[in-house]
C-alpha positions, 0 to 999 in steps of 0.5 A, spaced: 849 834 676 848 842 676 845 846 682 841 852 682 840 858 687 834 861 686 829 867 688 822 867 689 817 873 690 810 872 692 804 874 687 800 876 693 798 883 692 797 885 699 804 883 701 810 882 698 815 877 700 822 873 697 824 865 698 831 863 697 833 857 696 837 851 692 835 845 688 837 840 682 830 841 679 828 848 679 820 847 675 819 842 680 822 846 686 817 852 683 811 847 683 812 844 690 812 851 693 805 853 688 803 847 692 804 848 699 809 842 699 814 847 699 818 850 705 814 851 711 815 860 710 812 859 703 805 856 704 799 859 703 804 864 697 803 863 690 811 864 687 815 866 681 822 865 679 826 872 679 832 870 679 837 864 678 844 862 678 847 855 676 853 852 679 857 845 677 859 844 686 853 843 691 857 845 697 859 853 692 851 854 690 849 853 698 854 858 700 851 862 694 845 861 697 846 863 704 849 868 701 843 871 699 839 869 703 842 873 709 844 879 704 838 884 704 840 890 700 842 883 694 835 881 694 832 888 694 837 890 688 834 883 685 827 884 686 827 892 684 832 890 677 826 884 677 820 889 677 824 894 673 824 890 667 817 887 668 812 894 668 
């Protein structure tokens, strides 16, 4: 079974926001944040995957996962290489 750390921002024009998170389905983890059945800090937001990581050992993509989400210069790098590439 594979693992995925991964990094949501919001599509919202007015205000810019990330989600990080872990699951084994990422299509159905994005489409149940889209739905409001996602975490309680990602309803009301549309999302798109920026970022993503696999890893083969649960307990090695939740310390990659807290490591991100405590780390506000990564997710920074992250988001601006992510808007780089896509303007």
């Amino acid at each position: 079974m594979s693992f995925y750390v991964y990094m949501l921002l919001s599509t919202t024009k007015h205000k810019k926001k990330t989600y990080v998170g872990y699951t084994i389905d990422l299509k159905k983890r994005l489409k149940a944040h889209n739905e409001n059945k996602g975490a309680k800090s990602t309803k009301g937001y549309n999302w798109k995957l920026i970022y993503k990581k696999k890893y083969i050992k649960k307990s090695v993509a939740m310390k990659n996962e807290y490591r991100l989400k405590n780390n506000r210069k990564l997710r920074k790098l992250i988001t601006d290489k992510f808007n780089e590439k896509n303007s």
